[in-house]
N, CA, C and O atoms as a GROMACS GRO file, in nm:
protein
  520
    1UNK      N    1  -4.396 -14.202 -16.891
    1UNK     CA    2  -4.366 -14.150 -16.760
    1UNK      C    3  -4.252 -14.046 -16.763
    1UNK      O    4  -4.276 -13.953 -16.686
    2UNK      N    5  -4.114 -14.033 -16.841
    2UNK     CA    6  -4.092 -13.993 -16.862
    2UNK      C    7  -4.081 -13.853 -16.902
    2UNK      O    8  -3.988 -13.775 -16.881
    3UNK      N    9  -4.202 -13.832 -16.966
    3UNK     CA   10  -4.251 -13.692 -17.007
    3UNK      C   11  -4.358 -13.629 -16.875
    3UNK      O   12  -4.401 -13.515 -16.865
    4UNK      N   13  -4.380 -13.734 -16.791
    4UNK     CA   14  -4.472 -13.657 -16.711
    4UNK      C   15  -4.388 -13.603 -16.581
    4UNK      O   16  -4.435 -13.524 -16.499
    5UNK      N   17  -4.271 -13.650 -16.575
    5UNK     CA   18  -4.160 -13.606 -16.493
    5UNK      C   19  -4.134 -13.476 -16.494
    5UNK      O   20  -4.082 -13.414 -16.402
    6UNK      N   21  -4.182 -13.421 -16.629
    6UNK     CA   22  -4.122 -13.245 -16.605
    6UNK      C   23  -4.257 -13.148 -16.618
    6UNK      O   24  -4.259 -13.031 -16.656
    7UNK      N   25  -4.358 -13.224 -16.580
    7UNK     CA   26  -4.476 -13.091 -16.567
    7UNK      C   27  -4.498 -13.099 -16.465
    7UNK      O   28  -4.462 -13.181 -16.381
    8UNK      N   29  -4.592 -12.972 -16.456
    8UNK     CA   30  -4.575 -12.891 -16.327
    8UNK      C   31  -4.619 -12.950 -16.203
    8UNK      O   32  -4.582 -12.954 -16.086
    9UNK      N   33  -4.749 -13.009 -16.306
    9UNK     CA   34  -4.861 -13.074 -16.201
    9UNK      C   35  -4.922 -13.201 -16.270
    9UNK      O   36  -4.954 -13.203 -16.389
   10UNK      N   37  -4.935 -13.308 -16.181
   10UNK     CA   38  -5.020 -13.396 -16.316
   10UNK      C   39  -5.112 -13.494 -16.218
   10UNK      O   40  -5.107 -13.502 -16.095
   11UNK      N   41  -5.185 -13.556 -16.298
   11UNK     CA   42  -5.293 -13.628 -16.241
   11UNK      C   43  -5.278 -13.768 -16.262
   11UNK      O   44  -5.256 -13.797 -16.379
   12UNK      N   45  -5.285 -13.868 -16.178
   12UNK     CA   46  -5.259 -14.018 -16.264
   12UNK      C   47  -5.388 -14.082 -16.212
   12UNK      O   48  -5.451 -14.050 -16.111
   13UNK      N   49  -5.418 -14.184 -16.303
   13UNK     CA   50  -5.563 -14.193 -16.322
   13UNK      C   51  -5.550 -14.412 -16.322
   13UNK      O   52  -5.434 -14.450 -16.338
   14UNK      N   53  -5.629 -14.498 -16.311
   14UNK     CA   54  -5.634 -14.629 -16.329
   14UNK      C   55  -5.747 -14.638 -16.335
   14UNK      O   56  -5.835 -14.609 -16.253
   15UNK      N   57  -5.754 -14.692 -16.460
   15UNK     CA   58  -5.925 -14.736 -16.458
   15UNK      C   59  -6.025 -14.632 -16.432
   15UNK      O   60  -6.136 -14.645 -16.381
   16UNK      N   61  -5.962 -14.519 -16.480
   16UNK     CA   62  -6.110 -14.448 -16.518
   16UNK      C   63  -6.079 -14.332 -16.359
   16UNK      O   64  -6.109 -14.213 -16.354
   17UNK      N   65  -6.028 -14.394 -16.273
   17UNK     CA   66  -6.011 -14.318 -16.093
   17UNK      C   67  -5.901 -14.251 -16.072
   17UNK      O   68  -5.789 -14.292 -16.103
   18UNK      N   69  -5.928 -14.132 -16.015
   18UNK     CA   70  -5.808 -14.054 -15.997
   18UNK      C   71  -5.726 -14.122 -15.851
   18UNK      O   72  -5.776 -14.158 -15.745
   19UNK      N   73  -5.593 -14.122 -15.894
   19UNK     CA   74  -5.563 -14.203 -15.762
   19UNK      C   75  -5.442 -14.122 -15.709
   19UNK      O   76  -5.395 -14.136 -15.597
   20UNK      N   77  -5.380 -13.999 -15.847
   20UNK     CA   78  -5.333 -13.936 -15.729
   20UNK      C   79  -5.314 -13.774 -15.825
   20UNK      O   80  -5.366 -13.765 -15.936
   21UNK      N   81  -5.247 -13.676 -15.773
   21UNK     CA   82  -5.254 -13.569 -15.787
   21UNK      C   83  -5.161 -13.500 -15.765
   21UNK      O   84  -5.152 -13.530 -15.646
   22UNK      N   85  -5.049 -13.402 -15.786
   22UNK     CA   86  -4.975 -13.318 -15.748
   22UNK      C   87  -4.890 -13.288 -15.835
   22UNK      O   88  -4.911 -13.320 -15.952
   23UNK      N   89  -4.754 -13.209 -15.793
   23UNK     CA   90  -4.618 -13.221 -15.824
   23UNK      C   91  -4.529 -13.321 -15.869
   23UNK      O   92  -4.551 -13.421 -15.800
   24UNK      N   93  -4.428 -13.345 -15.962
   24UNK     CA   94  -4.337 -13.530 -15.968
   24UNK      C   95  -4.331 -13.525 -15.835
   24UNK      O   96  -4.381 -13.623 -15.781
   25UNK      N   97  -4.261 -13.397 -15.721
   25UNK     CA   98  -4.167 -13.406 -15.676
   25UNK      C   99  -4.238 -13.434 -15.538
   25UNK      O  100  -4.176 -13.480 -15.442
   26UNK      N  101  -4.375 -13.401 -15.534
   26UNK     CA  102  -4.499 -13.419 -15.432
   26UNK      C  103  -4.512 -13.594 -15.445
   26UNK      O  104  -4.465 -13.660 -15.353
   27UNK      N  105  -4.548 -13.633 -15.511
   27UNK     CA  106  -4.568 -13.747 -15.577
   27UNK      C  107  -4.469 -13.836 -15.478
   27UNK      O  108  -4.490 -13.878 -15.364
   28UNK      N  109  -4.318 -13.852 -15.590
   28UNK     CA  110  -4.249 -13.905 -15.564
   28UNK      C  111  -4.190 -13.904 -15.380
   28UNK      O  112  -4.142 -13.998 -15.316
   29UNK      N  113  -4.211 -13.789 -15.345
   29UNK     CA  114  -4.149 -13.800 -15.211
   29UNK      C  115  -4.255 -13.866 -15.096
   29UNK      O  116  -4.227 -13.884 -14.978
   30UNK      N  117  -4.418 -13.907 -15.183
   30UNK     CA  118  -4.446 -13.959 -15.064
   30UNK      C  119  -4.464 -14.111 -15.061
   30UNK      O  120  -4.561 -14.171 -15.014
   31UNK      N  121  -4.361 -14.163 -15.114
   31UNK     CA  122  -4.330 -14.308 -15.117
   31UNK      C  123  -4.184 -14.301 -14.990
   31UNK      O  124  -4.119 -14.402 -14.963
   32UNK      N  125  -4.165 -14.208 -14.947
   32UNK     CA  126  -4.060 -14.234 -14.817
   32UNK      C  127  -3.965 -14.265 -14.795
   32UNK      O  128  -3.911 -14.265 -14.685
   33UNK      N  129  -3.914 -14.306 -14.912
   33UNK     CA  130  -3.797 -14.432 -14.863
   33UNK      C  131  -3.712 -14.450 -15.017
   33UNK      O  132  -3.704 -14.350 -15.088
   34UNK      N  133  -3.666 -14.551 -15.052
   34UNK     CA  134  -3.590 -14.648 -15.132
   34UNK      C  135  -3.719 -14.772 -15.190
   34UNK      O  136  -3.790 -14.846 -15.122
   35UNK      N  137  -3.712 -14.760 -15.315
   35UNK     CA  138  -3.729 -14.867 -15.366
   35UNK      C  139  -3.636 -14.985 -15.371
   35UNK      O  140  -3.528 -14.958 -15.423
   36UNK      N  141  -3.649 -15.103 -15.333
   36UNK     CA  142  -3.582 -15.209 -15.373
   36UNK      C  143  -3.685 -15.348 -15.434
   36UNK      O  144  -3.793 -15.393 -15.398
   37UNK      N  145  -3.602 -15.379 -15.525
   37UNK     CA  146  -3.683 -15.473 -15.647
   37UNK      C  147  -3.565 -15.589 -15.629
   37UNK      O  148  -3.443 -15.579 -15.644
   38UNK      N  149  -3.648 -15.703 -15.590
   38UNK     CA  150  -3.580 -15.820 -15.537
   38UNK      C  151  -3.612 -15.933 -15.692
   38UNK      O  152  -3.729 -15.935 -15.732
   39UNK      N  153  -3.518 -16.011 -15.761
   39UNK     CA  154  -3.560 -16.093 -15.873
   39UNK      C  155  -3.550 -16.250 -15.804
   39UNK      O  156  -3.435 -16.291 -15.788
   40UNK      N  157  -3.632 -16.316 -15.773
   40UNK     CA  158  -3.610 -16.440 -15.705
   40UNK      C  159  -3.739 -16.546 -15.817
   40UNK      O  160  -3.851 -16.513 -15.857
   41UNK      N  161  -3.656 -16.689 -15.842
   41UNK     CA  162  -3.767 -16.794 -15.939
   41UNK      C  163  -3.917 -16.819 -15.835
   41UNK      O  164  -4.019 -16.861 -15.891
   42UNK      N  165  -3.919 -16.780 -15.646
   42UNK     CA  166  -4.000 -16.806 -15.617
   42UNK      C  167  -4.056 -16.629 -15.569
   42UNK      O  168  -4.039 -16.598 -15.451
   43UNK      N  169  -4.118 -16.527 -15.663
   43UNK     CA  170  -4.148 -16.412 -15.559
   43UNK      C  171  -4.251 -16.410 -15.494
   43UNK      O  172  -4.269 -16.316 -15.417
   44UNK      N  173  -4.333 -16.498 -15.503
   44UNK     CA  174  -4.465 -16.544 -15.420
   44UNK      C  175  -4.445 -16.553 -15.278
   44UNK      O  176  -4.518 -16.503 -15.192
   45UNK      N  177  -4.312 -16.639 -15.255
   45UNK     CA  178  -4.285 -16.729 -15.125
   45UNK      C  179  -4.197 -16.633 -15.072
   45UNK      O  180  -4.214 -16.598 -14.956
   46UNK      N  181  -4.081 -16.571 -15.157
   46UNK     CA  182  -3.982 -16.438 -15.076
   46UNK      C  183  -4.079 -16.338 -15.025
   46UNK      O  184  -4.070 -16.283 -14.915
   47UNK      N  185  -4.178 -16.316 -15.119
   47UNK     CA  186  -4.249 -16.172 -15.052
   47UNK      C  187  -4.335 -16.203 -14.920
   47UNK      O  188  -4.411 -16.131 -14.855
   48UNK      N  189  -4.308 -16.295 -14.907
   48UNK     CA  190  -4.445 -16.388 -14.781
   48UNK      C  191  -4.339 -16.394 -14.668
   48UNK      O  192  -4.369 -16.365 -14.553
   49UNK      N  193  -4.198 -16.438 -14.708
   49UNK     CA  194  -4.067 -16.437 -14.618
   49UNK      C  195  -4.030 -16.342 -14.572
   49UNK      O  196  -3.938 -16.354 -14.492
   50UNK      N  197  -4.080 -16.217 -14.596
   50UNK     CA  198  -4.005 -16.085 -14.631
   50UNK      C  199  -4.111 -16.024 -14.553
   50UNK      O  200  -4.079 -15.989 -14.440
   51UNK      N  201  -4.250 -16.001 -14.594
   51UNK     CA  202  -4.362 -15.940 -14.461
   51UNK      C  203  -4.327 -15.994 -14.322
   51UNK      O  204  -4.315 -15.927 -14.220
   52UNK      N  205  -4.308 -16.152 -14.338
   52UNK     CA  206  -4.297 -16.206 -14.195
   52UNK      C  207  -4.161 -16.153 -14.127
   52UNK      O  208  -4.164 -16.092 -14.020
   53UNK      N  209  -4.099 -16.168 -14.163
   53UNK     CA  210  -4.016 -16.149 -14.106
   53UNK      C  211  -3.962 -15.986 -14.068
   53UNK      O  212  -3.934 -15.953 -13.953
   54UNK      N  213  -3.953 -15.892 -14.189
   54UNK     CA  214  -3.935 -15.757 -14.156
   54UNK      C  215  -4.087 -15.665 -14.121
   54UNK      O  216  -4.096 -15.547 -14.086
   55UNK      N  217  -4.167 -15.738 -14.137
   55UNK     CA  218  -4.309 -15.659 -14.108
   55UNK      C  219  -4.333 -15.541 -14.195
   55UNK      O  220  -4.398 -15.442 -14.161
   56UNK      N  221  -4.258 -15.565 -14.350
   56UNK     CA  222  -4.262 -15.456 -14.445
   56UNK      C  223  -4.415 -15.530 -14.593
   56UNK      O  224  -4.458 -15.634 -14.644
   57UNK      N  225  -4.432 -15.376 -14.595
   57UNK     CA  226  -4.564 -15.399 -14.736
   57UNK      C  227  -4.530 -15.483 -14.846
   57UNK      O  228  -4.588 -15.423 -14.937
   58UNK      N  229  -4.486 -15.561 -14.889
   58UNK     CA  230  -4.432 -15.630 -15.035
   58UNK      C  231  -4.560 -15.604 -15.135
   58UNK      O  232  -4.678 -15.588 -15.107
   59UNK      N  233  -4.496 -15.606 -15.260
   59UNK     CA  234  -4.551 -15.670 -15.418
   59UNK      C  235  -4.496 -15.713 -15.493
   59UNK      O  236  -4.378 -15.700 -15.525
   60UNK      N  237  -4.582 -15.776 -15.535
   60UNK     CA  238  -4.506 -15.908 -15.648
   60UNK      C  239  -4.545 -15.867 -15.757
   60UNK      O  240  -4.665 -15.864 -15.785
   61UNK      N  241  -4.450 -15.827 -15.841
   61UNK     CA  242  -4.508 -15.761 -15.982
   61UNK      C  243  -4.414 -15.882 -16.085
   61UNK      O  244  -4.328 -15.950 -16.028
   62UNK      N  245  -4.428 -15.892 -16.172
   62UNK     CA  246  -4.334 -16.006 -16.258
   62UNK      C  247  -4.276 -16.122 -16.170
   62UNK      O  248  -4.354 -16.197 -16.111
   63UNK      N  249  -4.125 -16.139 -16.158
   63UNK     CA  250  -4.078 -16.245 -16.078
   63UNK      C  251  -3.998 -16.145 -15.978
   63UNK      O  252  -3.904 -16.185 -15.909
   64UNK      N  253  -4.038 -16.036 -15.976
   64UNK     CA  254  -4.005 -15.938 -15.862
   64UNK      C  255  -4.034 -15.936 -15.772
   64UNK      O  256  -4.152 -15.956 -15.800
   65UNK      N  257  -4.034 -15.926 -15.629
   65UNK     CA  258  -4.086 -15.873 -15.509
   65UNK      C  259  -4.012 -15.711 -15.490
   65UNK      O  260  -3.896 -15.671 -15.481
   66UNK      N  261  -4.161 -15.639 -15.490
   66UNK     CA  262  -4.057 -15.501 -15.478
   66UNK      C  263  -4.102 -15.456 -15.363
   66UNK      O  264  -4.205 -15.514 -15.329
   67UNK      N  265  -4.053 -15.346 -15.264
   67UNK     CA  266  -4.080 -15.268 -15.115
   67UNK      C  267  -4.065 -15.159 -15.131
   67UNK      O  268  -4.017 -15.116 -15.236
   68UNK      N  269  -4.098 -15.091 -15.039
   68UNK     CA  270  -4.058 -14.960 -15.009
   68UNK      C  271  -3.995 -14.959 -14.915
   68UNK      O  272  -4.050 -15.018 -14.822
   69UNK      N  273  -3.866 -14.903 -14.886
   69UNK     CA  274  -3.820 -14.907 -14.713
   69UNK      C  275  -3.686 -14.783 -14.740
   69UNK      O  276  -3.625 -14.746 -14.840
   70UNK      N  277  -3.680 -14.747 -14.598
   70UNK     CA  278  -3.566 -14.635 -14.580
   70UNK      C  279  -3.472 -14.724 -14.591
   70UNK      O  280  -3.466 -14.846 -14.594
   71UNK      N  281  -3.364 -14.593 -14.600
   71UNK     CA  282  -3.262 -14.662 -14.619
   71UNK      C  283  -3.181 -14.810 -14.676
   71UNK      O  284  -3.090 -14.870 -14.619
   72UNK      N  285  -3.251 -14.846 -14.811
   72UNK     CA  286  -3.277 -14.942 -14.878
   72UNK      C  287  -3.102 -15.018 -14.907
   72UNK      O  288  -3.088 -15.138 -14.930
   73UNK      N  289  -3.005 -14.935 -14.901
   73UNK     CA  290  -2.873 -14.974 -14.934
   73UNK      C  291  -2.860 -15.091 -14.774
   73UNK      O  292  -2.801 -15.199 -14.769
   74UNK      N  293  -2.939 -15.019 -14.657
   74UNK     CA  294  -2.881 -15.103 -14.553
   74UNK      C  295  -2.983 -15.215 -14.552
   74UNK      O  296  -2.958 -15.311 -14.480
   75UNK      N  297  -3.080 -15.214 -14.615
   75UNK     CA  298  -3.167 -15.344 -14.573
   75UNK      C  299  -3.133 -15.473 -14.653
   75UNK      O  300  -3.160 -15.591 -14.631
   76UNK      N  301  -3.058 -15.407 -14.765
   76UNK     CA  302  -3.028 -15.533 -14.874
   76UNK      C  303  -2.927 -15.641 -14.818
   76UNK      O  304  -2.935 -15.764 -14.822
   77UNK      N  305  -2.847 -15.573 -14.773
   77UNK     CA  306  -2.734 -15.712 -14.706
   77UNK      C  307  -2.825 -15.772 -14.643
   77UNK      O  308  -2.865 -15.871 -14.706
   78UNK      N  309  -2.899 -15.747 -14.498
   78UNK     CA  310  -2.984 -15.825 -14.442
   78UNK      C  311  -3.061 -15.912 -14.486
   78UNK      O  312  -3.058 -16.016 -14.421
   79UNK      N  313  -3.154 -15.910 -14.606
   79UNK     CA  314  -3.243 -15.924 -14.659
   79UNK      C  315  -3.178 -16.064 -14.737
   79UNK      O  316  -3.230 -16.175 -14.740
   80UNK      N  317  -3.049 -16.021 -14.797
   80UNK     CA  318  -2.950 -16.099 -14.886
   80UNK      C  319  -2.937 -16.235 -14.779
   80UNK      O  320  -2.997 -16.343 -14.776
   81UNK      N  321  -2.846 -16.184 -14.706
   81UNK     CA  322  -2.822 -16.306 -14.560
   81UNK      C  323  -2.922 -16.395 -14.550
   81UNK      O  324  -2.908 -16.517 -14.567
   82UNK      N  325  -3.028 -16.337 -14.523
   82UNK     CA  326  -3.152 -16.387 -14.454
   82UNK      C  327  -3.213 -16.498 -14.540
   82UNK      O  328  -3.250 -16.603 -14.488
   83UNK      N  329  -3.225 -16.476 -14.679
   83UNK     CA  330  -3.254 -16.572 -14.773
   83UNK      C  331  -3.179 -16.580 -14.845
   83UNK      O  332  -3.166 -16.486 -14.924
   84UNK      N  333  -3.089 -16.699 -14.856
   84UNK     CA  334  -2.984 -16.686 -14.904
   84UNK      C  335  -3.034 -16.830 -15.059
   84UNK      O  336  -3.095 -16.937 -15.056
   85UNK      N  337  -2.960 -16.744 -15.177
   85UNK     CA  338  -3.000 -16.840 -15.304
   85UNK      C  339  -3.177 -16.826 -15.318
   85UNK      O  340  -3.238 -16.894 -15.401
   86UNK      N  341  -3.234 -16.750 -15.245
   86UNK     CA  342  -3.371 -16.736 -15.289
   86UNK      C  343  -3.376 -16.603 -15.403
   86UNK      O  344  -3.455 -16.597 -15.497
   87UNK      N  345  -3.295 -16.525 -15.377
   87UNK     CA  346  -3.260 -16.374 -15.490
   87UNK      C  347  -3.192 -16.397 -15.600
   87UNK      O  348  -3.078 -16.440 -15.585
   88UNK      N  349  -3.221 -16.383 -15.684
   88UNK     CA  350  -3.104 -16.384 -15.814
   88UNK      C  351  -3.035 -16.252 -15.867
   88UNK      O  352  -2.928 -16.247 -15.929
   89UNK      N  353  -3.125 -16.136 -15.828
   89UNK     CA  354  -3.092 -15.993 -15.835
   89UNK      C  355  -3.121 -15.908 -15.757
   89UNK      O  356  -3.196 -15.948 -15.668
   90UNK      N  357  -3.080 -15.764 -15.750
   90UNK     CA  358  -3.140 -15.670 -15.719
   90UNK      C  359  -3.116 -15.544 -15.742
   90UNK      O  360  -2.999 -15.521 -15.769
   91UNK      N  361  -3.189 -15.452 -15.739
   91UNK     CA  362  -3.188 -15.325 -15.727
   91UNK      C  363  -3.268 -15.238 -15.616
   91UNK      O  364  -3.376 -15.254 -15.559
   92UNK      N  365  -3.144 -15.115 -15.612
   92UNK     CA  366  -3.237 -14.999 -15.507
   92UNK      C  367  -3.171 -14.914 -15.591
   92UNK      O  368  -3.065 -14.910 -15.654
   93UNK      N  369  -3.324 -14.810 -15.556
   93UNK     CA  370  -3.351 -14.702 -15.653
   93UNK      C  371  -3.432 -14.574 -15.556
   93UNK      O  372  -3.517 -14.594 -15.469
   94UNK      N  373  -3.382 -14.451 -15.596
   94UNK     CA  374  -3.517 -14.329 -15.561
   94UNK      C  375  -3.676 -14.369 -15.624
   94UNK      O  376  -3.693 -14.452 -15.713
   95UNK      N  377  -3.717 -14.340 -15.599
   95UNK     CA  378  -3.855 -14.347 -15.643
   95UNK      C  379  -3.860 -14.240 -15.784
   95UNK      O  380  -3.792 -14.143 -15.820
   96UNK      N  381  -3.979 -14.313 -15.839
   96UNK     CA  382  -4.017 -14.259 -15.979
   96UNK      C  383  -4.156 -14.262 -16.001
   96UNK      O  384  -4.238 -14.346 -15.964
   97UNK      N  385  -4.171 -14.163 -16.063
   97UNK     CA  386  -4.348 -14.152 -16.146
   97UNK      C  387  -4.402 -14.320 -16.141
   97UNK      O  388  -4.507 -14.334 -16.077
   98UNK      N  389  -4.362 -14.403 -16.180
   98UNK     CA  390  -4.412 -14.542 -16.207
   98UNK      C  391  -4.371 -14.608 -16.085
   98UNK      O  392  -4.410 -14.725 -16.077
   99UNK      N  393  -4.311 -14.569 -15.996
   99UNK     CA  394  -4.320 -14.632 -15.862
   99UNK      C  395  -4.453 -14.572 -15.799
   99UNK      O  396  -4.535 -14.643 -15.741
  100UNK      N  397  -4.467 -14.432 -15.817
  100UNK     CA  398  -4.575 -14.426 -15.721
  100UNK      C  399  -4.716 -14.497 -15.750
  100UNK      O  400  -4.784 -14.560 -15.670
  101UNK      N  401  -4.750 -14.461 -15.932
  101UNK     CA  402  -4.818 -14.567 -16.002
  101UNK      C  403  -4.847 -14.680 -15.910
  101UNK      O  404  -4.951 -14.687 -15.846
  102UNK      N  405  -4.754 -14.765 -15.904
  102UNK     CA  406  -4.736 -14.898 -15.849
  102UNK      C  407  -4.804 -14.851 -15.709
  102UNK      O  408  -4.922 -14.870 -15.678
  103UNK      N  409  -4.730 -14.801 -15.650
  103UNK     CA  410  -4.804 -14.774 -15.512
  103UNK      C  411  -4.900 -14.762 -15.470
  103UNK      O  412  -4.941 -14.797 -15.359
  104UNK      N  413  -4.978 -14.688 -15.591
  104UNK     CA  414  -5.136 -14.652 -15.606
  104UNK      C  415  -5.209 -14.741 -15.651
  104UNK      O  416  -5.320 -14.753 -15.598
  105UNK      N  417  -5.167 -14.844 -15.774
  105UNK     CA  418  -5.259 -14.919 -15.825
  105UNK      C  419  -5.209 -15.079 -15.776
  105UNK      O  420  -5.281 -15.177 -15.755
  106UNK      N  421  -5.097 -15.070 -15.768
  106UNK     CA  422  -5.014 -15.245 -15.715
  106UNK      C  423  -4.970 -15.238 -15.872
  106UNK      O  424  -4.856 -15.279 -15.892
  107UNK      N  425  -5.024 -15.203 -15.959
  107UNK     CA  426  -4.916 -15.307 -16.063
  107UNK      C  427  -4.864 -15.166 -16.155
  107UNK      O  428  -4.918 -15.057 -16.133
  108UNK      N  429  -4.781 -15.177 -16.237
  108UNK     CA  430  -4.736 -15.156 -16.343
  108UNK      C  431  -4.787 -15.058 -16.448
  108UNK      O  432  -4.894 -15.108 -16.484
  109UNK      N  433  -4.774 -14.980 -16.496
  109UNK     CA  434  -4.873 -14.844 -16.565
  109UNK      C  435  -4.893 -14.916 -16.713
  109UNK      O  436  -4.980 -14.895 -16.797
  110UNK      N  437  -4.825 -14.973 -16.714
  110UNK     CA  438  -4.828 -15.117 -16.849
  110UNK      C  439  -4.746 -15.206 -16.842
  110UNK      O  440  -4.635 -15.173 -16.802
  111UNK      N  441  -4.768 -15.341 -16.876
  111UNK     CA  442  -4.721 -15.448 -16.893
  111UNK      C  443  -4.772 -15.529 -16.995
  111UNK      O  444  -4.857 -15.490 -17.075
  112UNK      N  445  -4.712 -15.664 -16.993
  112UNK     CA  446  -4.715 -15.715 -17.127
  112UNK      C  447  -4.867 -15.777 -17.123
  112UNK      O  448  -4.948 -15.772 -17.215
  113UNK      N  449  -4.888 -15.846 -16.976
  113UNK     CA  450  -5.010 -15.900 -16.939
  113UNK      C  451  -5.140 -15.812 -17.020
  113UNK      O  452  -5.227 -15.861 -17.092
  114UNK      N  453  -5.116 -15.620 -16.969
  114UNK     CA  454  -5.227 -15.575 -17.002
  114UNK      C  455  -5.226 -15.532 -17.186
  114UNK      O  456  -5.327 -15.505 -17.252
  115UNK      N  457  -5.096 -15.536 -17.233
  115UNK     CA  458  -5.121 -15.500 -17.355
  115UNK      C  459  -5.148 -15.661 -17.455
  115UNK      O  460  -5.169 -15.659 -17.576
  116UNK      N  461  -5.143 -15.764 -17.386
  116UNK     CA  462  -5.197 -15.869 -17.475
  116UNK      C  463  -5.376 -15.878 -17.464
  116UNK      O  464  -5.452 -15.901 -17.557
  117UNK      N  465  -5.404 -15.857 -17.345
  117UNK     CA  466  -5.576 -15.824 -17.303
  117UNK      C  467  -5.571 -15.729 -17.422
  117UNK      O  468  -5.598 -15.782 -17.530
  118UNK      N  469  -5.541 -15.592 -17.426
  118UNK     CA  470  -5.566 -15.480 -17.543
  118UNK      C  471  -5.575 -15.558 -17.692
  118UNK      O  472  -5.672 -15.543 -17.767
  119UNK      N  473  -5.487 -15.624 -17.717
  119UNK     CA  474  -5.484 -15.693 -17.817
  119UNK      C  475  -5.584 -15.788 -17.880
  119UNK      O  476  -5.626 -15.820 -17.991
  120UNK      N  477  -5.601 -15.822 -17.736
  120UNK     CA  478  -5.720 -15.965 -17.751
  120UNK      C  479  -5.892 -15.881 -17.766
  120UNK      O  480  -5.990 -15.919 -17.829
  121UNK      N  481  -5.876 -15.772 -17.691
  121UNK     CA  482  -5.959 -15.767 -17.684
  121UNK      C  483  -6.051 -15.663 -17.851
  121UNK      O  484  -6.166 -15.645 -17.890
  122UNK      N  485  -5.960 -15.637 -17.881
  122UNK     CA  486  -5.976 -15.534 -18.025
  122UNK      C  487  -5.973 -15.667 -18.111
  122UNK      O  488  -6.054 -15.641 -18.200
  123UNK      N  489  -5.935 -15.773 -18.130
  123UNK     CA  490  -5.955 -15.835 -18.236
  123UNK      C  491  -6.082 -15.936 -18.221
  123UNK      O  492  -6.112 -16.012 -18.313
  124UNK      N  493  -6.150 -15.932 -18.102
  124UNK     CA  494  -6.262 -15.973 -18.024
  124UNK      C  495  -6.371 -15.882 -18.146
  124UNK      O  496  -6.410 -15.934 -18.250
  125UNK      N  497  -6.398 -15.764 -18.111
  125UNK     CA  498  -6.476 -15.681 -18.167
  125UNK      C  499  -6.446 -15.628 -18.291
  125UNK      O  500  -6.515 -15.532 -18.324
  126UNK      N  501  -6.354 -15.670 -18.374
  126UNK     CA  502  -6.309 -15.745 -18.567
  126UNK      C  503  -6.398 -15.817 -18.581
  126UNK      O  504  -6.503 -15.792 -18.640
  127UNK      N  505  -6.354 -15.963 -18.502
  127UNK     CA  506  -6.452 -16.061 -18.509
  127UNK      C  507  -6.566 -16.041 -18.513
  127UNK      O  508  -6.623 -16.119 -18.589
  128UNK      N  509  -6.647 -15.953 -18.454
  128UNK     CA  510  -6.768 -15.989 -18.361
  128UNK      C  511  -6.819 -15.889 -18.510
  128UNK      O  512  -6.917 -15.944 -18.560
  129UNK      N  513  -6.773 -15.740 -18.600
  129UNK     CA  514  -6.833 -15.685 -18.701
  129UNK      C  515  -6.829 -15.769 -18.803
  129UNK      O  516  -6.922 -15.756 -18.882
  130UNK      N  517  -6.745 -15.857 -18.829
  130UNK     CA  518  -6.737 -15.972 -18.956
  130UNK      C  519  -6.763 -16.085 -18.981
  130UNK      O  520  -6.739 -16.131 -19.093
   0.00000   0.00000   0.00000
């Protein structure tokens, strides 16, 4: 992702589908807001706490619940208050190439989940010539 940050124009693709198209800077600005990435042992139950209550989009990617929302520095105290000992971390961030990723597909442009499938699945078809 990194490297796709400085061309001009680029295409990001999941599974074969184009899901989005433009500029980084096209890209990135139409996520709106602040990323914030919440680390809680339950993110199933915070992100379920967190729609209900702020009426915001959640995903649960790892033991993360992450959002999109303006002004992300002011929602965190709230958010903090509100469930209190349910967070163990957090971060807010601008948006990035792999946020919008996320935005587009829900998960992750790689993770460990999909590179053990890769794994599994190449030594599947070893097997299957020998």
């Amino acid at each position: 992702m990194e490297e796709a940050e400085r061309c001009d124009r680029l295409a990001i693709l999941s599974q074969g589908n184009l899901v989005a198209l433009g500029t980084p800077e096209e890209l990135t600005r139409e996520i709106g807001g602040d990323v914030v990435l919440l680390e809680s042992r339950d993110p199933k139950s915070l992100a379920a706490h967190i729609r209900e209550k702020y009426h915001v989009e959640t995903t649960v990617i790892d033991e993360h619940v992450r959002l999109e929302i303006e002004e992300g520095h002011r929602f965190v105290p709230d958010v903090v208050e509100a469930f209190p000992g349910e967070i163990q971390s957090l971060s807010v961030s601008k948006p990035t190439l792999e946020d919008v990723f996320i935005h587009r597909t829900g998960h992750r442009f790689w993770n460990e989940d999909a590179a053990a499938a890769a794994v599994a699945e190449k030594d599947k078809k070893k097997a299957r010539k020998h």
